[in-house]
ZAMARGU-4260 file (C-alpha; in steps of 0.2 Angstrom, whole numbers, plus 5000, padded with zeros to 4 digits):
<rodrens>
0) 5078/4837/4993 | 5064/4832/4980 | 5049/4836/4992 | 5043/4856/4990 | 5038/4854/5009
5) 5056/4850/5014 | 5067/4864/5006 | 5069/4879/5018 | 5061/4893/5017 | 5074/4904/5018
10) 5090/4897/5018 | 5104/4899/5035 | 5114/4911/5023 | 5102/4923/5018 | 5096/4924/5034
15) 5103/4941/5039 | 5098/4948/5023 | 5079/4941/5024 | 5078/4949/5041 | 5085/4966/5036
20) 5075/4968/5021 | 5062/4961/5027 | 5060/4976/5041 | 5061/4987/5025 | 5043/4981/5021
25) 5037/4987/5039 | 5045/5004/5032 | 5035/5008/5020 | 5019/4998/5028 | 5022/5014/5040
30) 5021/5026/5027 | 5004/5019/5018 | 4994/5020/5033 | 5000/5034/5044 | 4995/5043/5026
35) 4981/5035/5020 | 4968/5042/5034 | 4976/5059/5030 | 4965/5061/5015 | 4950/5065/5030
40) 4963/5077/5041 | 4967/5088/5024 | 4948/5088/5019 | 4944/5096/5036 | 4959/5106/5041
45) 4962/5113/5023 | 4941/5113/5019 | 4943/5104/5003 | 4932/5092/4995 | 4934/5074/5001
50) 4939/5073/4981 | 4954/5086/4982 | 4959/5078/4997 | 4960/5062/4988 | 4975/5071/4978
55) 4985/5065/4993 | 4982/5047/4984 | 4986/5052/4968 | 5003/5060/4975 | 5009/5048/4986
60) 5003/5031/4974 | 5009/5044/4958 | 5026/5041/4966 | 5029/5025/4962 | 5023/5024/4942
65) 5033/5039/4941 | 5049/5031/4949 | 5048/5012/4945 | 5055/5009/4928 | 5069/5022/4933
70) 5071/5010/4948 | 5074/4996/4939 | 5084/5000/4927 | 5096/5005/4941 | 5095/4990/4952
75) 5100/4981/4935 | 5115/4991/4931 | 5121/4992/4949 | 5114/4981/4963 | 5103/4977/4975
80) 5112/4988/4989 | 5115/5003/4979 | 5096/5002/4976 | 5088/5003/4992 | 5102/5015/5000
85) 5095/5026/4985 | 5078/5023/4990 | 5080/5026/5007 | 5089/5042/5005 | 5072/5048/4993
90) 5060/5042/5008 | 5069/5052/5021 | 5072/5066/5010 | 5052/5068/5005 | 5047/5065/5025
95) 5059/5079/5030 | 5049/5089/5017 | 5034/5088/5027 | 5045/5103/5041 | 5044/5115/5027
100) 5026/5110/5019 | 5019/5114/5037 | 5027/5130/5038 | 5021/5137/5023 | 5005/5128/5023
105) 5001/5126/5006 | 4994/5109/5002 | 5000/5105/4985 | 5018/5106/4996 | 5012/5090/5005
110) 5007/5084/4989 | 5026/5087/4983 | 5035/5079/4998 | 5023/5063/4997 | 5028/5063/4977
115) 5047/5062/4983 | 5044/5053/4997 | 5036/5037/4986 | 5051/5038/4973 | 5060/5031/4988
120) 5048/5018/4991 | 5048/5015/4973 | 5063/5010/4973 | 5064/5000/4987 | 5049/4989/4983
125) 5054/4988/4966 | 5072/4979/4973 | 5064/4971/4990 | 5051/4961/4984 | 5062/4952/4970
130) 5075/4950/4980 | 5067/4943/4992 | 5060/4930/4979 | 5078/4927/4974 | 5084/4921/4991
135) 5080/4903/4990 | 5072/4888/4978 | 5061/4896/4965 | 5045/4884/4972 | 5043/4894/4987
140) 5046/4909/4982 | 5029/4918/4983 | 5028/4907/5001 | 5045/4918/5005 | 5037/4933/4999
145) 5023/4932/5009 | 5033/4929/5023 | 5041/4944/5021 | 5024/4952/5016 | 5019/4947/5034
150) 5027/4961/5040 | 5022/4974/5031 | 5009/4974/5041 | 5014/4976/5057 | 5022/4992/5051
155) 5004/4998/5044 | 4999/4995/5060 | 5011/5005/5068 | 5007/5020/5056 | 4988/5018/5057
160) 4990/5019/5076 | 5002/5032/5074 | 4988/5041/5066 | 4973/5039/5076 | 4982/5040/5094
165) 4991/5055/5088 | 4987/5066/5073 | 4968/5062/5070 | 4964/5065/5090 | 4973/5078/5091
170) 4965/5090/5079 | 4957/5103/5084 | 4950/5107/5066 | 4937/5089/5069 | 4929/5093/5084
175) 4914/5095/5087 | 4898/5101/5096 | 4885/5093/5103 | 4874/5089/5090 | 4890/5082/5080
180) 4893/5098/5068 | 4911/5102/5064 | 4915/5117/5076 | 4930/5123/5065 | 4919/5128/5050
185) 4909/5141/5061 | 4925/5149/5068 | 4931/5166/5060 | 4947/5166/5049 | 4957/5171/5060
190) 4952/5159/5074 | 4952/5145/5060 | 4970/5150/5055 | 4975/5150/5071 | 4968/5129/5073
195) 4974/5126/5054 | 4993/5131/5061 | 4991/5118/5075 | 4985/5105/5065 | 4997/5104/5051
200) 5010/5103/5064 | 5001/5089/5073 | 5000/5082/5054 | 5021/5086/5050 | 5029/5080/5066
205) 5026/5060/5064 | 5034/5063/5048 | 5048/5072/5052 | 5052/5061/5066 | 5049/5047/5050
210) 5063/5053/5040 | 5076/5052/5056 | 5073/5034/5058 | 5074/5031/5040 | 5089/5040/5038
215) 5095/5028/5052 | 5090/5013/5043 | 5100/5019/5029 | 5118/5019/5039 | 5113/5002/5046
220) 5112/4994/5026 | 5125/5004/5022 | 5139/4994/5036 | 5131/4979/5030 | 5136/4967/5017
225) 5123/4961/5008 | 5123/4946/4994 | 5121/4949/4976 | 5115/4941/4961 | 5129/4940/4951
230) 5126/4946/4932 | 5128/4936/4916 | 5141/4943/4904 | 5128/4948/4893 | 5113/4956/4895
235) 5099/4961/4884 | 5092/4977/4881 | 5079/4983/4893 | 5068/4986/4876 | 5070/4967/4871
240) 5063/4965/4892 | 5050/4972/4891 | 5045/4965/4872 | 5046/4948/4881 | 5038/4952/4897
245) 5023/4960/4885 | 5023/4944/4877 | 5019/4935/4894 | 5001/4935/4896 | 5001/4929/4915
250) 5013/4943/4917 | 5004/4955/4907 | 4988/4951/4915 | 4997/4950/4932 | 5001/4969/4931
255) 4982/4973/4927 | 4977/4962/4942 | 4990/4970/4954 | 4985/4987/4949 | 4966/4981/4953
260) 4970/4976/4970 | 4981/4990/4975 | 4967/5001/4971 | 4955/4991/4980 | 4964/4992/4997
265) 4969/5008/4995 | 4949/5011/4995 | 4945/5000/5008 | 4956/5007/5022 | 4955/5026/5016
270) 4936/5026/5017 | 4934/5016/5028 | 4933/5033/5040 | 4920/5040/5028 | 4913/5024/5028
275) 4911/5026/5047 | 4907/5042/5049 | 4893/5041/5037 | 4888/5030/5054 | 4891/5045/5063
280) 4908/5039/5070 | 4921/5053/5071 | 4937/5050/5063 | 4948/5043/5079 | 4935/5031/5082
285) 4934/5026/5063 | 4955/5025/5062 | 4954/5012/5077 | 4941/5000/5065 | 4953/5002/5053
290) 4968/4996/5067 | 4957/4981/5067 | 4954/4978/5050 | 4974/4979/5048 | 4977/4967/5062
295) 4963/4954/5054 | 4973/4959/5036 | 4991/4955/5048 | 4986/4937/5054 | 4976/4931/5038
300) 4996/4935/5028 | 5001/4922/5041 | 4986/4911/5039 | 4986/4912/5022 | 5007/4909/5019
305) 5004/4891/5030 | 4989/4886/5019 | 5000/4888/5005 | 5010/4873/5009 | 4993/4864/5005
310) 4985/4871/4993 | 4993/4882/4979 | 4994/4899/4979 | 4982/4901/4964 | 4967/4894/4969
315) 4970/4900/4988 | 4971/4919/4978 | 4954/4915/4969 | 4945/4908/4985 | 4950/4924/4995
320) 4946/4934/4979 | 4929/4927/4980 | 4927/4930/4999 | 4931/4949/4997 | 4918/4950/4981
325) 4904/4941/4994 | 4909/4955/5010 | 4912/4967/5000 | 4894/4965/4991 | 4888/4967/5009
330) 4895/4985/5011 | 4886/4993/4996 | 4870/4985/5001 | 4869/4987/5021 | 4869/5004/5027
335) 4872/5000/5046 | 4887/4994/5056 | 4885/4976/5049 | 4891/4984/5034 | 4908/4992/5044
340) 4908/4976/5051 | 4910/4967/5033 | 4922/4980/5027 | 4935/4974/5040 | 4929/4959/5036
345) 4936/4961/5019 | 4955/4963/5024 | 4956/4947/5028 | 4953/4941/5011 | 4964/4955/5004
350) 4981/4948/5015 | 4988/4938/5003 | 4983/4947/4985 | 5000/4958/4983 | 5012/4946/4987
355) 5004/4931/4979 | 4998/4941/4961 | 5019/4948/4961 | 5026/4928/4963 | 5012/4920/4951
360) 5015/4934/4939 | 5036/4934/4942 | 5037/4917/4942 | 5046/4908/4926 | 5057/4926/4923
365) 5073/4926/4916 | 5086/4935/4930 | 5088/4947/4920 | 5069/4952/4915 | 5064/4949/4933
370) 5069/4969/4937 | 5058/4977/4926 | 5046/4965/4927 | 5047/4968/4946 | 5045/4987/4938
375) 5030/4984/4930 | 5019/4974/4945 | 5027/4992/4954 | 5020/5005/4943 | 5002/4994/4945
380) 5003/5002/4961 | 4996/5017/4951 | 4978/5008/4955 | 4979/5017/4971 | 4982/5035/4965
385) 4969/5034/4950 | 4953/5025/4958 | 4952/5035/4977 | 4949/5051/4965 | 4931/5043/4959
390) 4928/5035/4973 | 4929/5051/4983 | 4920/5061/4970 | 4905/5047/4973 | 4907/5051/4991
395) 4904/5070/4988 | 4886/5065/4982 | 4875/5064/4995 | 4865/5049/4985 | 4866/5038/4969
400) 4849/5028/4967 | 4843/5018/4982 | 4861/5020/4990 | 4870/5035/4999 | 4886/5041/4989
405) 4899/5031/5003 | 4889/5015/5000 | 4888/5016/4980 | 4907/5021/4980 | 4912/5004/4986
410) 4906/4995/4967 | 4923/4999/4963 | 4932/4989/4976 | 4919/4975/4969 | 4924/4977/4953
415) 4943/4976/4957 | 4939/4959/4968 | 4931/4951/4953 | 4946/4952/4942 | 4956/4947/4954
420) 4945/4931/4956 | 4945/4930/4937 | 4964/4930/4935 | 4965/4918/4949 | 4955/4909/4938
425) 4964/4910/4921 | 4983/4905/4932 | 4973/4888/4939 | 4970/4885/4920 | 4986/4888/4913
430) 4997/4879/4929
</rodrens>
């Protein structure tokens, strides 16, 4: 086969494999967006600042700069298997965590069991994702990837779904009068501990029932054989890696790239709640926009993996980087619904950032740099710990200049988009 078009996707023997760790990335798909509108349910239920809530951001994306490198550095002395048992085991262990949290009702608890929680996904994206690249011929890896990609989606869906059908409606700490003022800050303490208890349970019990599934998941790879790569005789120190992946400027500037976008749609779908409610949406009627948004991000993954067979994966991640810079200028500067509409516009151009910035910046690793260079577009994830915190504090101001504080806030996913487009860019010129 010398034609890129004719080589398999994924080929008949890692079939199996593909199929089970590619559910893996509906896992943690779940766990983003049943978490993401949670920033909101803390801020009211807890009555925090949208900033402090924002914590939940730095705790849960804190997970995985904490747990990446240690990640790696396992995968490469043991395997695959071991890797993602290890890191299932963490994400069922920090769900689970959430029983107690709610009991005690201190919020920096569910700060803690989110930080565990992501060392598990930490370690599972950080052995997924190359894996996945490592099933097949290296020219469609990043098309594999997205593949597999296309389904973390459909797990965000679930989660957001999960979150507006059953946390977000159900609180009683968000409801509100007539005039659309928050009942629960006019209550007494005692009537307002009484909603707080009820709440936080409404917030625990997805979790819980979360970490029994995963816990599932982790028997079903445990029974299963799964291929490895098998190792050279000699390895290199990780230290003589990461010199070499340092040296890699389309890696390097991959990892800043990835960090950008991970903070970017980590803003777009956690605001986007503020967003609407600056519309005066309430927060279940703002989580189903976001439902929407997702599904558009879903089928533009798939959309976006068949255009790759026509056009290259760099310029298709400049033109979408661009699309996202043009939609997203449209939600800073139109404060109506036609600037909602153009924020769940925007996640159609975001689809295929993640997966296609992680092949570009993978792409020409030796086997044994590929894991902690795997690591490193890992830890980028960080973006969406760091950036939610200013974009939250903006929010808290009622107005910056002409604009209101949830309009302003959105410069920062502009900013994100336009180095994306830029790197985009710079991969073209260096193909």
């Amino acid at each position: 086969m010398t034609k890129t078009e004719k080589l398999p996707i994924v080929p008949k023997k890692y079939l199996l494999p593909f199929i089970l760790i590619t559910s893996l990335f509906a896992l943690w798909g779940f766990a983003n967006d049943i978490t993401n509108p949670m920033v909101a349910a803390f801020a009211t239920v807890m009555e925090i600042s949208t900033a402090k809530a924002a914590l939940v951001q730095l705790a849960f994306y804190g997970g995985y700069a904490t747990m990446a490198i240690p990640a790696a550095l396992f995968v490469r002395k043991y395997s695959y298997k071991k890797g993602i048992l290890l890191g299932l085991a963490l994400y069922a262990f920090g769900a689970l965590l959430f029983f107690p949290a709610a009991k005690y009702e201190i919020f920096e608890f569910f700060l803690g069991s989110l930080y565990i929680l992501t060392f598990g996904l930490a370690f599972l994206e950080t052995t997924a994702n190359p894996f996945i690249l490592s099933m097949g011929d290296e020219k469609t890896a990043t098309q594999r990837l997205n593949l597999a990609q296309a389904f973390n989606p459909i797990g965000s869906l679930l989660g957001m779904f999960v979150a507006s059908k059953f946390i977000l409606v159900a609180l009683d700490s968000d409801k509100r009068n007539e005039i659309g003022e928050l009942i629960f800050t006019t209550l007494a303490e005692a009537k307002k501990a009484i909603i707080r208890t009820h709440d936080l349970g409404i917030i625990r019990d997805p979790y819980v029932i979360l970490g029994f599934v995963v816990l599932v998941m982790l028997v079903v790879i445990a029974v299963t054989k799964m291929p490895e790569k098998k190792q050279t005789s000699k390895i290199s120190s990780p230290a003589d890696s990461f010199k070499r992946l340092f040296k890699n400027i389309k890696y390097r500037e991959g990892v800043i790239a990835q960090m950008f976008y991970v903070a970017a749609q980590i803003m777009c779908w956690t605001f986007i709640i503020q967003y609407a409610g600056n519309l005066g949406i309430s927060k279940a009627d703002a989580q189903n926009y976001n439902i929407i948004a997702m599904t558009i991000f879903l089928l533009s993954r798939f959309i976006g993996t068949f255009l790759m067979k026509y056009v290259s994966s760099r310029k298709l991640l400049m033109f979408f980087a661009i699309g996202a810079i043009i939609t997203i200028s449209g939600v800073i500067l139109i404060e109506s619904i036609i600037g909602l509409y153009l924020l769940i516009a925007t996640s159609a151009f975001m689809s295929i950032m993640f997966p296609t910035i992680y092949g570009i910046a993978l792409n020409g690793l030796s086997e044994e740099d590929t894991a902690l260079g795997a690591a490193g577009l890992v830890m980028a994830i960080v973006g969406g710990a760091l950036m939610p915190i200013l974009q939250g504090t903006m929010i808290d101001m009622d107005k910056i200049g002409p604009l209101s504080g949830v309009n302003f806030s959105f410069i920062l996913p502009l900013i994100c988009f336009c180095f994306i487009a830029i790197y985009g860019y710079r991969t073209i010129k260096k193909a």
